[in-house]
MDAnalysis code that builds the backbone (N, CA, C; Angstrom):
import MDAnalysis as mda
import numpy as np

u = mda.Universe.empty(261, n_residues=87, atom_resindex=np.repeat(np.arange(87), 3), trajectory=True)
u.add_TopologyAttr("name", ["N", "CA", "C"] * 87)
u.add_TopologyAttr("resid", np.arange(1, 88))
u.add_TopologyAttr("resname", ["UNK", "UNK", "UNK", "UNK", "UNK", "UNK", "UNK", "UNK", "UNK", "UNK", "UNK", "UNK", "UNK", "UNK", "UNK", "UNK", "UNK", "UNK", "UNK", "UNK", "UNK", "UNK", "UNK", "UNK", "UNK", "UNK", "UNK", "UNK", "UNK", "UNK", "UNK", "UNK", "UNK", "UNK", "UNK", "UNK", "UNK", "UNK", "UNK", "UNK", "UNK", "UNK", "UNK", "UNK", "UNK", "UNK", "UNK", "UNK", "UNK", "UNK", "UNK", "UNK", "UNK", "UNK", "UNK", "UNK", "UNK", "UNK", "UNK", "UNK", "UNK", "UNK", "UNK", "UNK", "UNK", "UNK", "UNK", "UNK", "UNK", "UNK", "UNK", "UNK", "UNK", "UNK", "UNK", "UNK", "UNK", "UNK", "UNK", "UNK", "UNK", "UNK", "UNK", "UNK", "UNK", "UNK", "UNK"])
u.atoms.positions = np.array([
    [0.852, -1.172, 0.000],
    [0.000, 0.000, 0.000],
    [0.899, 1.237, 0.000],
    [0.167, 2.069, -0.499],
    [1.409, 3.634, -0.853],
    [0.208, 4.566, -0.564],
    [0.486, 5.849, -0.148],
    [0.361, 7.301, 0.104],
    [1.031, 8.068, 0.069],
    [1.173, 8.779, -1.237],
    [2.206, 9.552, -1.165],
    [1.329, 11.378, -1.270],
    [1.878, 11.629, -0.347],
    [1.220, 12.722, 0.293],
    [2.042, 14.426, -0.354],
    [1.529, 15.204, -0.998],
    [2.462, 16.028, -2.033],
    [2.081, 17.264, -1.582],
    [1.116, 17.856, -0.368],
    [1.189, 18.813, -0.072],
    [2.270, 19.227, 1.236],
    [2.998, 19.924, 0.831],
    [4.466, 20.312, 1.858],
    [3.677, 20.614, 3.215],
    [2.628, 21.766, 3.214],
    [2.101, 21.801, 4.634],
    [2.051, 20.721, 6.013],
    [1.036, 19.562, 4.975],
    [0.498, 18.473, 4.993],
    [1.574, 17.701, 5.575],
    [2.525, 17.537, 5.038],
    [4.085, 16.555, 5.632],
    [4.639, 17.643, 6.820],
    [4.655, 18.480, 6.928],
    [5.139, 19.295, 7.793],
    [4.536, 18.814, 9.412],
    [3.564, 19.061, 8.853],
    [2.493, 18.619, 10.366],
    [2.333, 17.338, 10.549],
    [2.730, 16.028, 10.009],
    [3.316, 14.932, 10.155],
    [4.127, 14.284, 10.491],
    [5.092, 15.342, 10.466],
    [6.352, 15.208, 11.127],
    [6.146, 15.930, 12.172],
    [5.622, 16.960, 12.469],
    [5.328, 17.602, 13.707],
    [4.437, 16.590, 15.149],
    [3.327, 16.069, 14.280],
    [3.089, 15.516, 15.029],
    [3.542, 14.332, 15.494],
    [4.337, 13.346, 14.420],
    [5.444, 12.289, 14.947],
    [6.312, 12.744, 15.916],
    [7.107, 13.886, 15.494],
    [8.310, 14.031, 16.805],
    [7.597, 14.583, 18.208],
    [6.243, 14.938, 18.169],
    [5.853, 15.597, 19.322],
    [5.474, 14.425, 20.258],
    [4.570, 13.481, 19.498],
    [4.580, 12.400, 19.916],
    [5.059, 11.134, 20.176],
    [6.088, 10.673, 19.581],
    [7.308, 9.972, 19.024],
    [6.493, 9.115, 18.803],
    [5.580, 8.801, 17.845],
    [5.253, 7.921, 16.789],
    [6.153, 8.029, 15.637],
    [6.240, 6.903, 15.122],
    [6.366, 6.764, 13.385],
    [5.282, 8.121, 12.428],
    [6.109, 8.087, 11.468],
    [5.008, 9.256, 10.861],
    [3.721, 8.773, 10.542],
    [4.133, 7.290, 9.954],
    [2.768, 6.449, 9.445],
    [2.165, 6.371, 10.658],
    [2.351, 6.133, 12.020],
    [1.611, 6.042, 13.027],
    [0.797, 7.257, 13.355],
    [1.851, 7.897, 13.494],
    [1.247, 9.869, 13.189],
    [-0.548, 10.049, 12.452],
    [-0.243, 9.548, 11.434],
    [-1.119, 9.800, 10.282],
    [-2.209, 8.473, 10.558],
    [-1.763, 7.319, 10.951],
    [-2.998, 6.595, 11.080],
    [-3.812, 6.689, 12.655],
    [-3.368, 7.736, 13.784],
    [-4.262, 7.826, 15.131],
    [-4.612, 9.168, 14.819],
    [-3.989, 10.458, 13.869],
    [-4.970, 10.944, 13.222],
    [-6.035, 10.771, 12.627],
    [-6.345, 10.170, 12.174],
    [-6.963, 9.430, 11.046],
    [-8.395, 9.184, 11.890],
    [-7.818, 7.948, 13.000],
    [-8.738, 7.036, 13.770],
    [-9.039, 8.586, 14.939],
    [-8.334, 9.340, 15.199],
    [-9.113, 10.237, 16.094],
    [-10.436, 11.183, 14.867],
    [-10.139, 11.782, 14.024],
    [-10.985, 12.111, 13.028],
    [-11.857, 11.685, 12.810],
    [-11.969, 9.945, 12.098],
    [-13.033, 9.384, 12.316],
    [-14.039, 9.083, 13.664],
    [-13.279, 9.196, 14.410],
    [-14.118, 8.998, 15.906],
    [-15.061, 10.507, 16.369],
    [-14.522, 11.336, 15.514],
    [-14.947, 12.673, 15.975],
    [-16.393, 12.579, 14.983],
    [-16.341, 12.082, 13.807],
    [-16.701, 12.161, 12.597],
    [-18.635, 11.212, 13.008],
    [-17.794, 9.978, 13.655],
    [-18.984, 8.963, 14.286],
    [-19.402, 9.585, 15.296],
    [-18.977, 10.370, 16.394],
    [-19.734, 10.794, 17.669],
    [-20.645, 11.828, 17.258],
    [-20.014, 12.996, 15.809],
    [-21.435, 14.299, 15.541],
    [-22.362, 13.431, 14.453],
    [-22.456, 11.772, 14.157],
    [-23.088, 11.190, 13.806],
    [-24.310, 10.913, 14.726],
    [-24.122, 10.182, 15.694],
    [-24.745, 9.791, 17.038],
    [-25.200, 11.288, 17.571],
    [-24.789, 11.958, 17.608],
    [-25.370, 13.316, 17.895],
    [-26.541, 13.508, 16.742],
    [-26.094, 13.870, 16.247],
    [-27.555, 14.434, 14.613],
    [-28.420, 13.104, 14.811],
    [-28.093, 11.628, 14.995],
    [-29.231, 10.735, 15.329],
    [-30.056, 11.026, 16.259],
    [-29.741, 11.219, 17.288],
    [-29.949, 11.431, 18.963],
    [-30.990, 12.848, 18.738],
    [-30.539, 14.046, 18.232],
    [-30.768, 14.883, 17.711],
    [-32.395, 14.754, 16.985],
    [-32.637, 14.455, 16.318],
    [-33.590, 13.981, 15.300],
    [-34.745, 12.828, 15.793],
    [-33.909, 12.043, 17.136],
    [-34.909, 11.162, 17.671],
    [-35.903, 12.125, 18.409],
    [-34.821, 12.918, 19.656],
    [-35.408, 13.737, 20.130],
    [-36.601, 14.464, 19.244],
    [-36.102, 15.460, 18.323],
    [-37.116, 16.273, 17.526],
    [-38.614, 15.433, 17.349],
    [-38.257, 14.462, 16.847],
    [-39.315, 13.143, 16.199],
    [-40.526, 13.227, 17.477],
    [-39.788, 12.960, 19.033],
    [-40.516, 12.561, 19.600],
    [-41.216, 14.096, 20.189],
    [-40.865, 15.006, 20.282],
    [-41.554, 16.280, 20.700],
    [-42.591, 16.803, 19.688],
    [-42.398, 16.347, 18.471],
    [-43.606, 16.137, 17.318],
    [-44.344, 15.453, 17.560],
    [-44.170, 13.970, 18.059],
    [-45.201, 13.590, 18.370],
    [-45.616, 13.539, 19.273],
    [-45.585, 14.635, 20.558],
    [-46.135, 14.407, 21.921],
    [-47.048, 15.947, 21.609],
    [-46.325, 16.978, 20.694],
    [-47.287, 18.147, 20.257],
    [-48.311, 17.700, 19.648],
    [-48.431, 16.839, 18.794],
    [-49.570, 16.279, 17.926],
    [-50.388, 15.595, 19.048],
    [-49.958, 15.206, 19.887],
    [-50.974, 14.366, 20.655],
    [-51.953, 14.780, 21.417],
    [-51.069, 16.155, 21.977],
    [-51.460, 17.066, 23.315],
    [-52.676, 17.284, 22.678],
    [-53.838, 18.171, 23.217],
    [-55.083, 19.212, 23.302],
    [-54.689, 20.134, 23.018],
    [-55.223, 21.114, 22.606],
    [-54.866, 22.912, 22.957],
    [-55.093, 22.809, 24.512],
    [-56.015, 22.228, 25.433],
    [-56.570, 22.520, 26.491],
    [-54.752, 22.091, 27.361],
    [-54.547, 20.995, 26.786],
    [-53.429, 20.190, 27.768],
    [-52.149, 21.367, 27.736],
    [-52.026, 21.776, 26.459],
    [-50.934, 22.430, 26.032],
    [-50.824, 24.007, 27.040],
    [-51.841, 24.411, 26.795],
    [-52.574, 25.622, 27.868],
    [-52.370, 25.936, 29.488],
    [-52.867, 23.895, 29.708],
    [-52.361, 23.963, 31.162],
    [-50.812, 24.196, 31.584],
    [-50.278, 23.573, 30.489],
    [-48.703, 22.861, 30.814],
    [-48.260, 24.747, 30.648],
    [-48.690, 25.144, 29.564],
    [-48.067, 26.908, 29.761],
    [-48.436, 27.731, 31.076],
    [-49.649, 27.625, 31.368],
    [-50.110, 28.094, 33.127],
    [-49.119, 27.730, 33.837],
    [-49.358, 26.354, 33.866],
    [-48.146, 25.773, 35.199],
    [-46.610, 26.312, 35.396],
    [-45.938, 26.616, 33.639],
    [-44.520, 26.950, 33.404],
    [-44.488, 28.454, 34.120],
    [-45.825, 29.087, 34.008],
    [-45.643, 30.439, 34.599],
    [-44.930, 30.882, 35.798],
    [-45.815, 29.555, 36.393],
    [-45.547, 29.963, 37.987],
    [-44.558, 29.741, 38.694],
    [-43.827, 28.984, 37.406],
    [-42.242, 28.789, 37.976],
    [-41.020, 29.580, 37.872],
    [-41.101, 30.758, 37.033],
    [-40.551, 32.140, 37.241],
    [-40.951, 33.632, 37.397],
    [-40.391, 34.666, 37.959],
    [-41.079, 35.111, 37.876],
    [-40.759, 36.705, 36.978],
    [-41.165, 38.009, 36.874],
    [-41.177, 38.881, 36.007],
    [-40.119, 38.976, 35.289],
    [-38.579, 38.661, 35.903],
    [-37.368, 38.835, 35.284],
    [-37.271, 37.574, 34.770],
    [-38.217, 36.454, 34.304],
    [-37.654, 35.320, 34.225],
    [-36.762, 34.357, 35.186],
    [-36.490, 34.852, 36.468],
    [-35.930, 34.051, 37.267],
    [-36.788, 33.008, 37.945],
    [-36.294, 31.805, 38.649],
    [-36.767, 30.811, 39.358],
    [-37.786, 31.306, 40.556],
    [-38.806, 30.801, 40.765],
    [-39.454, 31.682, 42.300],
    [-38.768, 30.767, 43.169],
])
């Protein structure tokens, strides 16, 4: 397998990060890699998580009454007060 990598920046910071870390450069470049992708899968699981949530507050608005919805705003009232703070 080959990578040959032709932007000078790009090798710069490869070697930077090998000697900082004393990896191999190829090591350098492949726990880059695997940290990237890990970053890449966790704002995955986020936007899922994300979207479940949304899903389910759609369907608990669709479910509610106006009457239910009404109460639940009364009740939120009384839990702060003119400045928006906590009573």
């Amino acid at each position: 397998m080959s990578l040959n990598i032709k932007n000078e920046r790009t090798v710069e910071l490869v070697r930077e990060l090998a000697r900082r870390t004393g990896l191999s450069q190829t090591s350098a470049v492949e726990e880059a890699v695997r940290a990237k992708l890990a970053e890449v899968n966790a704002g995955a699981g986020r936007d899922a998580r994300r979207a479940n949530v949304n899903k389910l507050l759609v369907d608990l608005d669709t479910s509610m009454t106006s009457r239910q919805k009404s109460q639940i705003r009364a009740e939120e009232k009384q839990l702060y007060d003119d400045q928006g703070l906590p009573v």
